[in-house]
C-alpha positions as protocol buffer text, in pm:
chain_id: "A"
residue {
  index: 1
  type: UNK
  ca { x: -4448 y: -2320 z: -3405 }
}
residue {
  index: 2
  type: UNK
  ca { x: -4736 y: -2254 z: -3165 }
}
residue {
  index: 3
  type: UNK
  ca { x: -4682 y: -2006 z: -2888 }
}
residue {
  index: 4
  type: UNK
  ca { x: -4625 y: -2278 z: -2569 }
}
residue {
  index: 5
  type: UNK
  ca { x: -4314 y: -2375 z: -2758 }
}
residue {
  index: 6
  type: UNK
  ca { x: -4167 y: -2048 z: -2845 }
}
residue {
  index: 7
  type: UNK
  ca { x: -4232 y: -1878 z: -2465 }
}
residue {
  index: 8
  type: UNK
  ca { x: -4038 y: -2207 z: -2388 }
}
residue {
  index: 9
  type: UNK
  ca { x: -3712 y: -2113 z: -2569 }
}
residue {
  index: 10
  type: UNK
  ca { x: -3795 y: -1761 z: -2570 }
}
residue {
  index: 11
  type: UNK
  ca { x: -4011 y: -1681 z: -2230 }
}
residue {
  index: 12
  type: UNK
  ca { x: -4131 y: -1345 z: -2347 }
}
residue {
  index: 13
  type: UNK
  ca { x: -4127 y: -1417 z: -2731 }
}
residue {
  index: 14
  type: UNK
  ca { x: -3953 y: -1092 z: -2797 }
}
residue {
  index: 15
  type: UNK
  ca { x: -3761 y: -1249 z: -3050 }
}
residue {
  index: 16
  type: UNK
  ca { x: -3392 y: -1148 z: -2917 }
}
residue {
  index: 17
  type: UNK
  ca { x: -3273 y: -1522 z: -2944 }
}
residue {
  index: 18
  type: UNK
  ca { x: -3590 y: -1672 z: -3152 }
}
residue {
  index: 19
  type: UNK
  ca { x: -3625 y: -1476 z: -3495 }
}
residue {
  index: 20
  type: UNK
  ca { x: -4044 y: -1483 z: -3382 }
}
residue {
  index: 21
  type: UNK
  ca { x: -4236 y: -1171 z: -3281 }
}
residue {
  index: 22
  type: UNK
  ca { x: -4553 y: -1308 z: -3086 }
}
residue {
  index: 23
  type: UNK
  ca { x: -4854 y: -1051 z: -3136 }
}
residue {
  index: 24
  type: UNK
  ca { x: -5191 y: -1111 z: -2980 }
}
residue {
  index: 25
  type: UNK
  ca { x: -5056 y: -1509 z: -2951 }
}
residue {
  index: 26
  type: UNK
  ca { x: -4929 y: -1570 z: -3306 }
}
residue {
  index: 27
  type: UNK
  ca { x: -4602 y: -1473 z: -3483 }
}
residue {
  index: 28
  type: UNK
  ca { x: -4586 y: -1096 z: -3618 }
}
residue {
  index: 29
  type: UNK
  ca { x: -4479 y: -1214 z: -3961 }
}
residue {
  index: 30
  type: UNK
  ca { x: -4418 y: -1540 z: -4139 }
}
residue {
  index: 31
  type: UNK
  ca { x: -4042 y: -1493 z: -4292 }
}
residue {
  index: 32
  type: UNK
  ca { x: -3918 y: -1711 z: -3974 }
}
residue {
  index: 33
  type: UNK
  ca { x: -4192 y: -1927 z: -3930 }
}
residue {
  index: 34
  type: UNK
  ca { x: -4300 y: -2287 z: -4146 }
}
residue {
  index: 35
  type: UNK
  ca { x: -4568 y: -2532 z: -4100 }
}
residue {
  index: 36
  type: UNK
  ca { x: -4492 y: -2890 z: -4027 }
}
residue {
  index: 37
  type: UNK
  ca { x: -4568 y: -3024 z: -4389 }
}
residue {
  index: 38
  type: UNK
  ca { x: -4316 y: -2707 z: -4489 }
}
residue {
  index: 39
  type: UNK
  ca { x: -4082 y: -2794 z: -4255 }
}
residue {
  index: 40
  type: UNK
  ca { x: -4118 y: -3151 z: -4379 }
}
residue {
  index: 41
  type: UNK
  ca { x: -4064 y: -3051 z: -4691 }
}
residue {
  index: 42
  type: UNK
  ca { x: -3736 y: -2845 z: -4616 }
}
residue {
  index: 43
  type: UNK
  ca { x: -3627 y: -3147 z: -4451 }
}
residue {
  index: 44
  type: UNK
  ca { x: -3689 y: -3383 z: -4753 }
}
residue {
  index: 45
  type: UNK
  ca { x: -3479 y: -3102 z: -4954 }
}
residue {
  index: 46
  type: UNK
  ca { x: -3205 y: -3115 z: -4698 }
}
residue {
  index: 47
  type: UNK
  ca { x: -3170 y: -3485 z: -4710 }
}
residue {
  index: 48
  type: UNK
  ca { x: -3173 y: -3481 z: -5091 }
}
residue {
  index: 49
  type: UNK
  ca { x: -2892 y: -3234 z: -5104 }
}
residue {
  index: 50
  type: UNK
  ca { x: -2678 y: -3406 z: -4844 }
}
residue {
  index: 51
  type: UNK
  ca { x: -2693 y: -3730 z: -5032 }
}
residue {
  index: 52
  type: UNK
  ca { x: -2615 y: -3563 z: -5356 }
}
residue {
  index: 53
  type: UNK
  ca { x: -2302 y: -3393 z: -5189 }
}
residue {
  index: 54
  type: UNK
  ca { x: -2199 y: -3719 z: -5032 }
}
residue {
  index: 55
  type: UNK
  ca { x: -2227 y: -3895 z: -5401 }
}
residue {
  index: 56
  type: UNK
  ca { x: -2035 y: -3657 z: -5553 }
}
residue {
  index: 57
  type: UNK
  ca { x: -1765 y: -3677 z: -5266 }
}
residue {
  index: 58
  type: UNK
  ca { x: -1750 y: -4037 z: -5287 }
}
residue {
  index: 59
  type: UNK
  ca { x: -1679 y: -4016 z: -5676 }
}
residue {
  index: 60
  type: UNK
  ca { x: -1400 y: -3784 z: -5604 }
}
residue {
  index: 61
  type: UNK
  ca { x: -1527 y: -3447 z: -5693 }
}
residue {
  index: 62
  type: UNK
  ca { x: -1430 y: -3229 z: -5359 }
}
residue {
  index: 63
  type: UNK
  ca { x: -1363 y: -2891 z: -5501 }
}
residue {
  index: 64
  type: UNK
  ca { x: -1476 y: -2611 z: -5294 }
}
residue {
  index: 65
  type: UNK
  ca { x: -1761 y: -2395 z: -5481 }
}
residue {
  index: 66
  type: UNK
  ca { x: -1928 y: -2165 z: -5245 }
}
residue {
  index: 67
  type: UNK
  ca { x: -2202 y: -1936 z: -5224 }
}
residue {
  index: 68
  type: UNK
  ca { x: -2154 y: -1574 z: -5312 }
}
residue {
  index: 69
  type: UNK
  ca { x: -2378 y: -1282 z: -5260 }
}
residue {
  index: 70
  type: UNK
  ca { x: -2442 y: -983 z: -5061 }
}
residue {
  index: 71
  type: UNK
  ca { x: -2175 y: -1141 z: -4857 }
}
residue {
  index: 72
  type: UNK
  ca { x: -1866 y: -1417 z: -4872 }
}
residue {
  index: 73
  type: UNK
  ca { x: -1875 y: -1639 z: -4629 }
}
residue {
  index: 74
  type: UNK
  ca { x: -1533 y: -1790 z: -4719 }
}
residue {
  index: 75
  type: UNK
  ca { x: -1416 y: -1416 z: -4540 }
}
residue {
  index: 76
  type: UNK
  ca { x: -1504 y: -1546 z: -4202 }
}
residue {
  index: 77
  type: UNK
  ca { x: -1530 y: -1949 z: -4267 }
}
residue {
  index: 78
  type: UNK
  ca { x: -1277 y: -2119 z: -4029 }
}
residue {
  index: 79
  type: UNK
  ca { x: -1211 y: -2404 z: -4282 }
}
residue {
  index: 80
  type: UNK
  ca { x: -972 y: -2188 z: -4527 }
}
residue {
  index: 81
  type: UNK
  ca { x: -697 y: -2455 z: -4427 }
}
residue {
  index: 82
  type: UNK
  ca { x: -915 y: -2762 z: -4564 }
}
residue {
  index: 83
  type: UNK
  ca { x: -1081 y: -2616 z: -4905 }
}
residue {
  index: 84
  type: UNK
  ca { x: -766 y: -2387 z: -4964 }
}
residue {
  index: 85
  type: UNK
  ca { x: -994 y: -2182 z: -5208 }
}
residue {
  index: 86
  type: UNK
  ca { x: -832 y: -1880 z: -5271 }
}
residue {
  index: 87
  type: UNK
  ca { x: -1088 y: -1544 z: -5352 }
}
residue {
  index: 88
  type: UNK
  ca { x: -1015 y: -1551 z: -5730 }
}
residue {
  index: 89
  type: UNK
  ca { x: -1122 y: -1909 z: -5781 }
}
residue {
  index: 90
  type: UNK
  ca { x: -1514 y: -2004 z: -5897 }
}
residue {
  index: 91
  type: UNK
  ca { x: -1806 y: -1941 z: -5700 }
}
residue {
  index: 92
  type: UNK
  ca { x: -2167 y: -1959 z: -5702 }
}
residue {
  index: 93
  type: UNK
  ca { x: -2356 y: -1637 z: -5763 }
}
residue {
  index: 94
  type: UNK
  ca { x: -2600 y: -1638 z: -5415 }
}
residue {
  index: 95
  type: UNK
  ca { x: -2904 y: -1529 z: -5645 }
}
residue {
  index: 96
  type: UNK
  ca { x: -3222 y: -1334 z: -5415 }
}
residue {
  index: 97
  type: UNK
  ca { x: -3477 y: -1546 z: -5304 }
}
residue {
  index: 98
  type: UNK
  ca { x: -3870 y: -1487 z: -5254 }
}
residue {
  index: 99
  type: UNK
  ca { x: -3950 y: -1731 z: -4943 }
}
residue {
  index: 100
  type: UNK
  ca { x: -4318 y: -1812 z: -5018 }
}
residue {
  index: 101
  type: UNK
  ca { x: -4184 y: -1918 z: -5373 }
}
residue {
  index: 102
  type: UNK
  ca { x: -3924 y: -2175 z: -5267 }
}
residue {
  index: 103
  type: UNK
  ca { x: -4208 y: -2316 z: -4958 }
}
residue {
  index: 104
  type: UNK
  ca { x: -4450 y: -2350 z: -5285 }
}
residue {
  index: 105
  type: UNK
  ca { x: -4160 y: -2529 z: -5448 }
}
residue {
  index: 106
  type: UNK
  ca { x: -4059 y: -2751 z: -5208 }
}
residue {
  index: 107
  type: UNK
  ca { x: -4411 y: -2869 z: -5124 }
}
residue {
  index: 108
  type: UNK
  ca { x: -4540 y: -2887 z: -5487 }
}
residue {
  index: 109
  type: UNK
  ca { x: -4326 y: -3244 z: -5461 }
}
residue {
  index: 110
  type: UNK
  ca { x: -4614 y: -3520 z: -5371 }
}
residue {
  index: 111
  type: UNK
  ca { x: -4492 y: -3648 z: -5015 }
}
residue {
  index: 112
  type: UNK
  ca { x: -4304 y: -3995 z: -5084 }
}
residue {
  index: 113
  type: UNK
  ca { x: -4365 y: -4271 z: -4777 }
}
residue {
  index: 114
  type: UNK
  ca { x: -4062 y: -4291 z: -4569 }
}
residue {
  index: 115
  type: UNK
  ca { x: -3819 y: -4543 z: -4766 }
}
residue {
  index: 116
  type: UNK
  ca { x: -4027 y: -4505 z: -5081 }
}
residue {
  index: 117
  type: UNK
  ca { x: -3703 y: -4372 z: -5268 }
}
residue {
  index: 118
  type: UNK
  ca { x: -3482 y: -4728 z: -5089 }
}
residue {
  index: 119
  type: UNK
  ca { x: -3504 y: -5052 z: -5325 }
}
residue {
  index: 120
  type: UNK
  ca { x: -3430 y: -5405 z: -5221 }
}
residue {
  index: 121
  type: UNK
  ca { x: -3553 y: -5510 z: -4851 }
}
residue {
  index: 122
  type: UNK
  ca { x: -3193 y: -5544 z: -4781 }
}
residue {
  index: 123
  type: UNK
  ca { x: -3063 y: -5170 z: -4802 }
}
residue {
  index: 124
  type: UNK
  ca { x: -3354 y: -5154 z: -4599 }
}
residue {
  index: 125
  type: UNK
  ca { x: -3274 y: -5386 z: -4332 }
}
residue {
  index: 126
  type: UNK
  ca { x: -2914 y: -5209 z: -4364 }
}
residue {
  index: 127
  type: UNK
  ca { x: -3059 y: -4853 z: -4317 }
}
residue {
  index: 128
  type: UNK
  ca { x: -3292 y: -4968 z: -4036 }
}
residue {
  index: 129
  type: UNK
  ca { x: -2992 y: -5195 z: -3845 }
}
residue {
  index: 130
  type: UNK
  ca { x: -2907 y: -5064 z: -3500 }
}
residue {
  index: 131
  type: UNK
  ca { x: -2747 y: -5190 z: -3176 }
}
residue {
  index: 132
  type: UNK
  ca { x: -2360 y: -5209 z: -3285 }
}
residue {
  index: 133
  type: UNK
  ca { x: -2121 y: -5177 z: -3589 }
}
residue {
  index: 134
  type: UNK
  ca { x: -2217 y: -5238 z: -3918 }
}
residue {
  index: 135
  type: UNK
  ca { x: -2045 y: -5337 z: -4236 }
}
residue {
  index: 136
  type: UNK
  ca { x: -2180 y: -5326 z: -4561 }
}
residue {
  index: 137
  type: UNK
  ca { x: -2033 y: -5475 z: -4813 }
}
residue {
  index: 138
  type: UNK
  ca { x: -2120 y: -5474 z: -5174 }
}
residue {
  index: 139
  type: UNK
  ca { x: -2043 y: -5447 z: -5555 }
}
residue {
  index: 140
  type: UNK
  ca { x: -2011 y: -5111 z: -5746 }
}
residue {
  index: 141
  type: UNK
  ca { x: -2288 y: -4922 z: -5819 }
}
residue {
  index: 142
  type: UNK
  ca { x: -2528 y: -5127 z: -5562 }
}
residue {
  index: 143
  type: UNK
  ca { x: -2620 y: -4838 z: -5338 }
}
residue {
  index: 144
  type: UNK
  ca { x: -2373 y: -4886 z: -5027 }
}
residue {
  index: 145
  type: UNK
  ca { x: -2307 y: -4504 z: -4996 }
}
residue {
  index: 146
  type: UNK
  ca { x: -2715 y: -4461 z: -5048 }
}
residue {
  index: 147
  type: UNK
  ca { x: -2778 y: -4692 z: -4756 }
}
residue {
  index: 148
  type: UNK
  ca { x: -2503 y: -4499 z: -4575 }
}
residue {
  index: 149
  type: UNK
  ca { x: -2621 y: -4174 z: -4595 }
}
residue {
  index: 150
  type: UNK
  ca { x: -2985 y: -4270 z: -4546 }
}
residue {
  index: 151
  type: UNK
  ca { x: -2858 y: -4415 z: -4174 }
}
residue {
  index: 152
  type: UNK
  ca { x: -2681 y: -4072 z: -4099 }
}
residue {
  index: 153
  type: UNK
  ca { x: -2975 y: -3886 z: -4189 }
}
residue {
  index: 154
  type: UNK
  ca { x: -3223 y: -4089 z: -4028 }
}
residue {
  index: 155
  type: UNK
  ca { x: -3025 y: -4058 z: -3689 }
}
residue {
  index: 156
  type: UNK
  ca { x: -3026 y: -3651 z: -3741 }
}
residue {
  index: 157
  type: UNK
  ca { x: -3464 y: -3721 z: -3808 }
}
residue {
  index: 158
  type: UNK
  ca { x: -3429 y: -3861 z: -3455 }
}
């Protein structure tokens, strides 16, 4: 994030709305602040996760297994009435993280060329498609929830 674009959202970078300190020009500490290739990188992550939750969705497995840690989200998440998870029920322990460790994770992964991990030229031509509705239309196991979520989150990439 270089300083013209955090004054922008932030004009005096006191980081009130923006978790950035600006000292001398640059940000006070790193905990808030990634590089492109590590933002690229959480991105990539991102994507990964959203099409594994969207697989395991469209095979039918939609129970409710949140996070816990220092604090529950489910005790102030709005969406009580849709999971129905009651307290008692299974959660995942919300282990403590070391942020320099997970960046050096996440960018350990050699960089794959956009569509590297999409087969056949046709999911491509499916993913890449705009300018109306689409249909795909497919046997099992050929990748039609793949191309699906690829399209959804190549319109959040922009």
């Amino acid at each position: 994030m270089t300083q013209t674009s955090l004054t922008a959202m932030e004009p005096d970078a006191a980081g009130t709305y923006i978790p950035v300190v600006l000292k001398n020009g640059v940000p006070a500490r790193r905990d808030s602040v990634v590089s492109p290739r590590e933002m690229n990188a959480i991105l990539r992550r991102v994507r990964d996760l959203a099409a594994s939750m969207a697989e395991e969705l469209h095979r039918g497995h939609l129970a409710a297994v949140p996070l816990k840690g220092d604090t529950d989200a489910c005790n102030w998440c709005p969406y009580f009435a849709v999971c129905c998870r009651e307290q008692e029920d299974t959660a995942r322990q919300m282990n403590k993280w070391d942020r320099d460790a997970v960046i050096a994770e996440l960018t350990e992964r050699e960089e794959e060329p956009d569509g590297a991990e999409i087969g056949p030229p046709a999911e491509r031509d499916a993913i890449e498609a705009r300018g109306g509705t689409l249909s795909v239309s497919a046997a099992a196991g050929s990748g039609k929830t793949a191309v699906l979520v690829q399209r959804v989150m190549e319109r959040f990439d922009g």
